[in-house]
N, C-alpha and C positions, 0 to 999 in steps of 0.2 A: 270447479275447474274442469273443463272439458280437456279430453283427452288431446294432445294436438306434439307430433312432430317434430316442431321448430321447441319446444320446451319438456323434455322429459326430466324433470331438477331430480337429480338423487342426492345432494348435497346442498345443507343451505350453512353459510358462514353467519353467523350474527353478533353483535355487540352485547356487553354484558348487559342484562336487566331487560332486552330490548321486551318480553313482553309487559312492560310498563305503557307498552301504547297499543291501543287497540287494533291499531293498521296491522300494528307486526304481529299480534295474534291471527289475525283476518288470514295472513300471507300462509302463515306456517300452517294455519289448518288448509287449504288450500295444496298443500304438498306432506300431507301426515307421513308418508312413509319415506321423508328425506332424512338423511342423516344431519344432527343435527352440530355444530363444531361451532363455539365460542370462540370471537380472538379480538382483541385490544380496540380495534378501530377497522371500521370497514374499508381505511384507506393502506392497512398495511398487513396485507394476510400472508403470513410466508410461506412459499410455496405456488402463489399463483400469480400477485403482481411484483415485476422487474424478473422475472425464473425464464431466464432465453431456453429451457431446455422444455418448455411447457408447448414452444411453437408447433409441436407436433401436435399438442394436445389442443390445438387451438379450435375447431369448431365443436369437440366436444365440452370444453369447458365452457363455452356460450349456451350448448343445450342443457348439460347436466346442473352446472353451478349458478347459483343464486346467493344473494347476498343482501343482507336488512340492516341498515346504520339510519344513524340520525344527524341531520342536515343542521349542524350547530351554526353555521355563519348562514346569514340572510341579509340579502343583497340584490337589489335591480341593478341590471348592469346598462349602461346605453349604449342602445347598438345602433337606430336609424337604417337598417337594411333588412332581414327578416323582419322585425319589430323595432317599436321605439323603445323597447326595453327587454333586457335579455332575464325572465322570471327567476329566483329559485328552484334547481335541480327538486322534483321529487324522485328522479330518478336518474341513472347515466348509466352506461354500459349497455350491451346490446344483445341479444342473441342471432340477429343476421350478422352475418361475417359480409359485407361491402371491403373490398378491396383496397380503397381507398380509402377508408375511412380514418377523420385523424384521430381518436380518442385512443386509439390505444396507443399513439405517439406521447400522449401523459401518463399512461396507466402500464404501461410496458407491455407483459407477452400475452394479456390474457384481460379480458374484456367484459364478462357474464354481466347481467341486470344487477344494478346494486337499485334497492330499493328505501326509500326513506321513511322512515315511519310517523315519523312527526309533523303530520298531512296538517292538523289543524292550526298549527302554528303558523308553518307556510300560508293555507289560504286565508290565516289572520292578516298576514304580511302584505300579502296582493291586496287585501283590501283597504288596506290601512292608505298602502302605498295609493292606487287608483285614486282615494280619494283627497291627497292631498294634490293630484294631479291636476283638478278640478278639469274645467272643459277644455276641452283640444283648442289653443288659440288658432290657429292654421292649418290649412290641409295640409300634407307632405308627402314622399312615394308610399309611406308605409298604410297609411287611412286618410281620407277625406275629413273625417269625424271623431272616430275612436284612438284612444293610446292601444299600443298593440301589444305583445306581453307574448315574446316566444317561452313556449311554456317546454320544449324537446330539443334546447340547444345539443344536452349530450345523451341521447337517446331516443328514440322513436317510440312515442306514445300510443300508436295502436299497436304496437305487442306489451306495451308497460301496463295496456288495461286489461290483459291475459293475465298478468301476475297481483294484481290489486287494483283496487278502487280508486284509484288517489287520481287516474285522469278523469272518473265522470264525474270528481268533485271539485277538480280545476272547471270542466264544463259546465256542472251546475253551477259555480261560482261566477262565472265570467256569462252568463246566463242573466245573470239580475246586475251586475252594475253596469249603470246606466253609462259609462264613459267611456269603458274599456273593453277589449275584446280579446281571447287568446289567440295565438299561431302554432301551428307544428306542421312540419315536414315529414312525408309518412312514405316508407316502400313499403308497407305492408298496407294490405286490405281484410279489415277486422269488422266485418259486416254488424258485431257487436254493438256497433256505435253508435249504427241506425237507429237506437230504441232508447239512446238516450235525449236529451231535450237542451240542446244549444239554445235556441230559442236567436239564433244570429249572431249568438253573440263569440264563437270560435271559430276559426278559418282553417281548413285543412287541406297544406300544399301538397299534392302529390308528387312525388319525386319522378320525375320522367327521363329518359333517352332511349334511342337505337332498340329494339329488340335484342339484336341479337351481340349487341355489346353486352347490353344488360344482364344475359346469361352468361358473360363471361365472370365479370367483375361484382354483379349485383348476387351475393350466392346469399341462398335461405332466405330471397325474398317474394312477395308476387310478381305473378308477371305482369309485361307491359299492358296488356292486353287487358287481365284483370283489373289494373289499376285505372287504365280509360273508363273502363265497362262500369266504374264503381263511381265515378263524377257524375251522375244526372241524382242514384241514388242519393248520394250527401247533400246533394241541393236541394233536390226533394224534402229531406230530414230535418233542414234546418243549419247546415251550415254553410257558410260562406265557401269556397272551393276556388284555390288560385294551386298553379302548378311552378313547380319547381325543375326547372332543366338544369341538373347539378349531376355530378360535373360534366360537361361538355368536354366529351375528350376526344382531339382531334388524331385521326390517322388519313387515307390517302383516299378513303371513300366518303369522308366523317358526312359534307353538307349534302350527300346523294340521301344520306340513310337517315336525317336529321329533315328536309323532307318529305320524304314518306310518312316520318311519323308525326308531322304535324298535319299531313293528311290524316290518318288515324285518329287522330283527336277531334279534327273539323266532321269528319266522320262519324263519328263514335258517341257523339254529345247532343245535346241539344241545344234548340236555338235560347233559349232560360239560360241551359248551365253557359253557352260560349259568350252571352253578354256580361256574363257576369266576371269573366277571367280576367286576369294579370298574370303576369309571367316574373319571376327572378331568375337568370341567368347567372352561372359561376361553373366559369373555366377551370379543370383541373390545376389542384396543384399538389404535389406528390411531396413525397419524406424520405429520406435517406435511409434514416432505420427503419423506417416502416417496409421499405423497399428490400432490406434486407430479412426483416420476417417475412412476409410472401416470398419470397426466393424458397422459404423452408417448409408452405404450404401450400403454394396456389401459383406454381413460377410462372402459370400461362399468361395470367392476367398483367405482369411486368413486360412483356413484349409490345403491351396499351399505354402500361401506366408510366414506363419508365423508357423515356424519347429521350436521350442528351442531342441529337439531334435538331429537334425539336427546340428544348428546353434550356433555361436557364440559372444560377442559382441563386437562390434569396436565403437568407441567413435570416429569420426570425429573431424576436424578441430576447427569446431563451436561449440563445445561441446553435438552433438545431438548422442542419442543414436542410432546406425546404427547393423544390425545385419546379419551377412554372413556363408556362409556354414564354417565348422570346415576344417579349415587348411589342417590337415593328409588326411583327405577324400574327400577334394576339389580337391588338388594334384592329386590323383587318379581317379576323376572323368574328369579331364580335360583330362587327357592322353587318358581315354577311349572314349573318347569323338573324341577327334582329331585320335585316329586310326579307330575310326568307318568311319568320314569322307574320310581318305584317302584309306578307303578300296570302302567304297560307292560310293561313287563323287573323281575320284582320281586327277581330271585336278583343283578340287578347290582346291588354295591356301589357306593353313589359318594364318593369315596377323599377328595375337596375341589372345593371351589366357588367359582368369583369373577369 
């Protein structure tokens, strides 16, 4: 493990027995000089998830703390919008701190990489699953051809392959079946990745907005800049390369700065990578409690995140207060949104909107 930054672990939590799998030896040598603390289940460490007094603590426990459990339920979930199937976590929690991000709306005050160790079982699972999927009867927004298989629903896979192997063997995995292809959404630019061998068969969305939103809200990740710069390489390499404008979040300059940067992309790419794009669009939509941990870490970013002006509120599933742009003006900002694109960038696809 190269020295880097965004991960200096001095603490790793782990489940009893975990080095019975080879992953979690692989990890822990990878960080020898971490302290090492046993506890029950990687989903309930006391002290760091549901602990509101940690929110101080919060971009240091993303650098320093790390965590290795085993992913007992396995499950494709259906999604039809990033993929047509949402994979098995090998991994969730994060070390960039994004603002908005909803996972620590499950996980409470504190977020760090939980790692899974039981990588072989998982890409038994995917394989198992792809092939009772047999061939794609129909195109649909997600592929023409391939079942798609978001492999980074709760986590970003180019920092999860800083902490272990388990994304270049989802890649070499989705690399040889013939049906199926992975996805993930990435703000980091892990040049790593280049050397390994997709072979087509993994799609990697860049997360994009605004520049200079993106330093507000997007903190401990690449910049925008970087991450254009890193689209002709990945297409080069071998993977598919479709971008991700998440979240679009509107203030009183939003569609001035929202062109610009689709100039920067038409820009910034080639004529290869820009035929090759699609786009997924997704409108902010903000958290209650979540809004209340930022107030105790990063209150600038809620001056963006948090419009009641603007906004409206949606009560979730789980009965948490959630809250999103107004309907009538949403409708209208999406449309303006998506003709900007096709006037700016007009070879990008854009895949779905909301």
């Amino acid at each position: 493990m190269r020295p880097h930054p965004l991960l200096e672990v001095k603490r790793i939590y782990h489940e009893p027995n975990i080095d019975r799998f080879a992953r979690a030896v692989e990890v822990l040598d990878r960080f020898p000089d971490a302290e090492r603390v046993e506890v029950l289940s990687h989903q309930a460490i006391p002290g760091l998830y549901g602990n509101e007094g940690s929110v101080a603590d919060w971009v240091r426990n993303k650098r320093e703390v790390l965590v290795i459990g085993e992913k007992k339920s396995l499950s494709a979930r259906r999604n039809e919008r990033s993929g047509d199937w949402i994979a098995p976590s090998t991994a969730n929690g994060c070390t960039m701190a994004c603002s908005y991000c909803y996972v620590p709306r499950r996980k409470g005050y504190a977020n760090p990489i939980t790692v899974f160790a039981n990588i072989e079982k998982i890409l038994g699972y995917l394989e198992r699953h792809a092939a009772r999927q047999g061939v794609k009867p129909e195109p649909n927004q997600c592929d023409p051809v391939d079942w798609v298989y978001d492999i980074g629903e709760n986590s970003d896979c180019s920092v999860d392959a800083m902490v272990s192997d388990n994304v270049r063997d989802l890649i070499d995995l989705f690399a040889r079946i013939p049906n199926a292809k992975a996805s993930f959404a990435t703000k980091f630019v892990n040049r790593d990745l280049l050397g390994y061998h997709p072979r087509g068969g993994t799609r990697v969305r860049f997360s994009l907005m605004p520049a200079d939103i993106s330093r507000l809200v997007d903190v401990r990740t690449s910049k925008i800049a970087d991450r254009i710069a890193a689209i002709d390489d990945f297409v080069e390499a071998g993977y598919q390369v479709h971008l991700n404008f998440s979240p679009v979040i509107v203030h009183e300059n939003w569609l001035a700065d929202w062109a610009e940067l689709l100039e920067q992309i038409a820009d910034g790419t080639s004529e290869r990578s820009r035929r090759q794009l699609a786009a997924e669009i997704i409108f902010l939509t903000h958290n209650e409690g979540l809004h209340e941990v930022n107030l105790g870490w990063h209150p600038k970013a809620e001056d963006l995140l948090w419009r009641p002006d603007l906004q409206q509120v949606k009560r979730s599933e789980s009965g948490q207060v959630n809250v999103r742009y107004k309907a009538p003006w949403k409708r209208r900002w999406v449309g303006q949104l998506t003709d900007l694109i096709a006037a700016k960038l007009p070879t990008c696809r854009v895949r779905y909107a909301f």
